[in-house]
N, C-alpha and C positions, 0 to 999 in steps of 0.2 A: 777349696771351700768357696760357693759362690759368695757375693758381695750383699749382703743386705737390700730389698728394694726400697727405691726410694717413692717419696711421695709423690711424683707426676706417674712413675711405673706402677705404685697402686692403684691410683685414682683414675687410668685408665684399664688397668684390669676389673677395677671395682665397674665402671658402665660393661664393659665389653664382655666381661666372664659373668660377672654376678648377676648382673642386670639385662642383660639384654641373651645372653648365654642359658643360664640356670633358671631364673626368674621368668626369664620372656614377658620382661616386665612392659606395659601397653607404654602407647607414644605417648599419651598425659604422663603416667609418673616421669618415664625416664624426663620429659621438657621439664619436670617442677625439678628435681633432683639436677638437671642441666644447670636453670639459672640460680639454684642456691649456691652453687660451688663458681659461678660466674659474678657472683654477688661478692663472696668470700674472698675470689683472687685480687680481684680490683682492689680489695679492700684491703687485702692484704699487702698489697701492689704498694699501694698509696703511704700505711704503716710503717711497713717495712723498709720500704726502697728497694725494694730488687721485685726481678721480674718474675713472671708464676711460673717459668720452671725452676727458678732456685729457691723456691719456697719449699723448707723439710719440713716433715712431720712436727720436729720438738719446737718447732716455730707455732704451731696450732695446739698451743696448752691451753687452759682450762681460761687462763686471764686475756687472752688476746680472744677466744671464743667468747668469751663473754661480753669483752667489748666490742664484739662485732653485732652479738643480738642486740643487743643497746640499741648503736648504730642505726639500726633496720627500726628498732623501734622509736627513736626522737628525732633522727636525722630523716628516714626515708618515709616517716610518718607511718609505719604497718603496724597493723592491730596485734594482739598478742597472739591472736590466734595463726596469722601468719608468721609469726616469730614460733610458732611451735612446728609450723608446717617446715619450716629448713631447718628447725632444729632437728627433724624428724630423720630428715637426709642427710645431717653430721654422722647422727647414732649409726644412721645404718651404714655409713662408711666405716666408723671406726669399729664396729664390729666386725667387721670386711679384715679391718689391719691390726683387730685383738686376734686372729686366724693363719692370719698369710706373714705377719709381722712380729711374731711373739718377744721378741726385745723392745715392742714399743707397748709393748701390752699394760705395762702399766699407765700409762700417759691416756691408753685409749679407755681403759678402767677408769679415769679419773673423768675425760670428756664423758664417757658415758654416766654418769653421775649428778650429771647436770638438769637440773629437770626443768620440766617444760611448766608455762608460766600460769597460773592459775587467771580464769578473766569473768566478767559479770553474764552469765549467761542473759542476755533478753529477749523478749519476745520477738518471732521472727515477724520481717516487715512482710504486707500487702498491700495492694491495692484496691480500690472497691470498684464496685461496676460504673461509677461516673467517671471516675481516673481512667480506667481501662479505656472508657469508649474516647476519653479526651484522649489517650495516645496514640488511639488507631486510628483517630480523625487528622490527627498532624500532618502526617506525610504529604506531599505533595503530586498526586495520583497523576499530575499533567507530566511526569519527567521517569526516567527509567529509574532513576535509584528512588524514586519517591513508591512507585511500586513493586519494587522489589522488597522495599521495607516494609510497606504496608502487608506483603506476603511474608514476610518472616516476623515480623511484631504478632499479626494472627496468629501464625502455626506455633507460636512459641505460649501465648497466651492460651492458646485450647488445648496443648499437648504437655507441658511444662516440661520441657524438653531441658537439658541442662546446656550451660554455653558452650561447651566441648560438643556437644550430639548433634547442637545447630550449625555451628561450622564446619563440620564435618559431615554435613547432608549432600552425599550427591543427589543428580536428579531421578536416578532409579527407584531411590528410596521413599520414593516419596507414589504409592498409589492409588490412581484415582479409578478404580474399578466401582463395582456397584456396592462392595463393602470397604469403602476408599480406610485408606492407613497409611501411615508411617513408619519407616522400619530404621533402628538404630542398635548400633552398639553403644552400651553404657557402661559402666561400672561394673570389672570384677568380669569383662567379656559379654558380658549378657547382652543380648538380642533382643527385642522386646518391638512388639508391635502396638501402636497408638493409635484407636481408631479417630477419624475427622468429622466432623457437622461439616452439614449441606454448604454453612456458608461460607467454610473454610477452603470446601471442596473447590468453590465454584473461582475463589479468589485465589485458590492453588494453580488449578485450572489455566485460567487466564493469562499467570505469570510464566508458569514453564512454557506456555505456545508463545508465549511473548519470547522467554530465554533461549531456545531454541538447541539445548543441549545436547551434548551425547549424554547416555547412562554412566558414565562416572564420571559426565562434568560435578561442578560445586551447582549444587541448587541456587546458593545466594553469594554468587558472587562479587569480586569485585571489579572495578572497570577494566580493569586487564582480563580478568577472567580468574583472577585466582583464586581461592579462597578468602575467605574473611578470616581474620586474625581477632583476638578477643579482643583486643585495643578497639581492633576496628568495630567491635561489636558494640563495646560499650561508647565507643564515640557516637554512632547513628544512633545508637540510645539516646543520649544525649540530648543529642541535636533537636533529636524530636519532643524529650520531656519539655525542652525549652518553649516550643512552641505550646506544647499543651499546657503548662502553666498559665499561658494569659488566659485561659478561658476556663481552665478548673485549681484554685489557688489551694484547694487542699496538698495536689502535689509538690507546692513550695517549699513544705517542712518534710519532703520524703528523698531519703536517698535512695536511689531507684538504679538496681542492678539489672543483669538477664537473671541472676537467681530470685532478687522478689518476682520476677513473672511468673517462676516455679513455684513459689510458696503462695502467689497468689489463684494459678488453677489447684492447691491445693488445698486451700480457703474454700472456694467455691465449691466443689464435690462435697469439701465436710460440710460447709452450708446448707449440701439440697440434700442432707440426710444420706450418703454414699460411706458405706464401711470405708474404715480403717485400716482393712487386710485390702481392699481393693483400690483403694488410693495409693498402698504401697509397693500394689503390683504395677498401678500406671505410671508410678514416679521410676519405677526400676529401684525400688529401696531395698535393701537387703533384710531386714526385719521392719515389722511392723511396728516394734516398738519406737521406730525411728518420728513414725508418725504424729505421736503425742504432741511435738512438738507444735503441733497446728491443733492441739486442745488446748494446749495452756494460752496460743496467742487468741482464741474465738470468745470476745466478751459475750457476744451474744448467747452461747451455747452457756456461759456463766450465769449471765443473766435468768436465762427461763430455770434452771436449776436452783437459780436464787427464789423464784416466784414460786417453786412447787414447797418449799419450808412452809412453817408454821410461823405464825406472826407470836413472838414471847408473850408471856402474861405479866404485864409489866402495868401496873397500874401507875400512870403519870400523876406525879403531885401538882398541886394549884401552888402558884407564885406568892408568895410571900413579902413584901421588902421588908429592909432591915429597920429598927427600929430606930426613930428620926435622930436617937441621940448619936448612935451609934453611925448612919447614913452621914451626918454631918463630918464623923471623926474621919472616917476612912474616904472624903472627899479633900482634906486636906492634903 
């Protein structure tokens, strides 16, 4: 009778059979799926005292899991909704080890039980056309990495390109023929072509005869040549909102990701009157219904729908005061 497996032997058959085997699940999941369980060990590391291969399964009950979402959500500061996203990658492990592991089945019945955290839906963030142009003015056009950002802040702003598809641009992908485009893999595998404006073309242009790549260098590299890391993504974000801040102070009160640049070309299209089925095919959305999202954040589209109503019949009364005995009393 073989030996029961243990939890380092599932949790490596769970990437290597189920995930990367079966699934042929893309390099995003498997890296989110990667650092939740790199999130957990440590953490468990730290707990426990012992090190992550003699951490077992009945060590990952329902009470140390849940002290670990905690965790992630007051210690490492994550939003609930990241707290839902590694919760997401528990489940599908221990459905992995309600299968391969049927003695722990009940334990993984109980982690599966666990439900994911309910949070304040709000309106997704944008930016407006002054913000925009204060970001793309930052960069510092006299230095290479000044325009190399200033080429990836534009193509990200006119394509809403998601932070995975930008760092992941080689230079092939990117062409400037007389019907210039953009080609990426997204979400769910899809392929999806984005056409470019002239002036993107021309600030595209520029940078790849500047970068001087093969066709699967990284389009927007880093000094060494490697690719950009989302760290690194969101850090030259950064850098640059800073500067754009002293000269447009609305961006002071915005927290500003590579996804509002997405939501902010997706502002824009709903703005100049562009469907909702074609916005969804530009973002690479899987339903349109995904869209809405950018009807409920567009006051303005509120507003003019507020103005085509009828004004109530509401006849206003004339002001009365109160009578001076009574005026007197209730000034007391």
């Amino acid at each position: 009778m073989s030996a029961a497996p243990t939890f380092p032997a599932l949790l490596e058959a769970f990437f290597t059979d189920r995930l990367i085997r079966q699934r042929q699940a893309s390099p995003h999941t498997l890296a989110s799926y990667r650092d939740t369980f790199c999130l957990l060990l440590a953490y468990a590391q730290r707990q426990l005292r012992k090190g992550a291969s003699h951490v077992t399964l009945p060590d990952l009950d329902t009470a140390f899991l849940g002290a670990f979402l905690d965790h992630l959500e007051h210690e490492r500061d994550n939003s609930a909704r990241s707290r839902n996203v590694r919760l997401a990658a528990i489940h599908s492990f221990f459905r992995y080890v309600a299968l391969h592991a049927p003695e722990h089945s009940a334990l993984a019945q109980r982690v599966l039980a666990i439900p994911s955290k309910r949070y304040v839906r709000r309106p997704v963030a944008f930016l407006s056309s002054v913000e925009v142009a204060a970001l793309l003015a930052a960069p510092d056009l006299g230095s290479w990495g000044g325009r190399r950002d200033r080429a990836l802040l534009l193509l990200a702003v006119q394509t809403g390109l998601r932070a995975a598809e930008i760092v992941g641009l080689c230079c092939e992908d990117i062409v400037l023929g007389p019907a210039a485009y953009v080609q990426c893999q997204g979400k769910g595998r899809k392929l999806r072509n984005t056409p470019l404006r002239k002036d993107t073309v021309t600030v595209l242009r520029a940078w790849l005869a500047e970068r001087r790549g093969r066709s699967s260098d990284p389009a927007f590299p880093t000094i060494s040549g490697t690719s950009l890391s989302h760290d690194a993504l969101q850090y030259l974000l950064n850098k640059h909102l800073a500067v754009a801040r002293r000269h447009c102070p609305s961006l002071a009160s915005k927290h500003v990701t590579p996804h509002v640049l997405r939501h902010t070309l997706a502002m824009d299209l709903l703005q100049h009157g562009v469907d909702r089925s074609v916005i969804a095919l530009w973002l690479g959305h899987e339903s349109v219904e995904t869209t809405a999202i950018y009807l409920q954040a567009d006051m303005k589209l509120k507003e003019q729908a507020l103005a085509k109503t009828d004004t109530a019949d509401i006849r206003l009364g004339r002001y009365k005061p109160d009578d001076h005995l009574l005026a007197f009393l209730k000034s007391l």
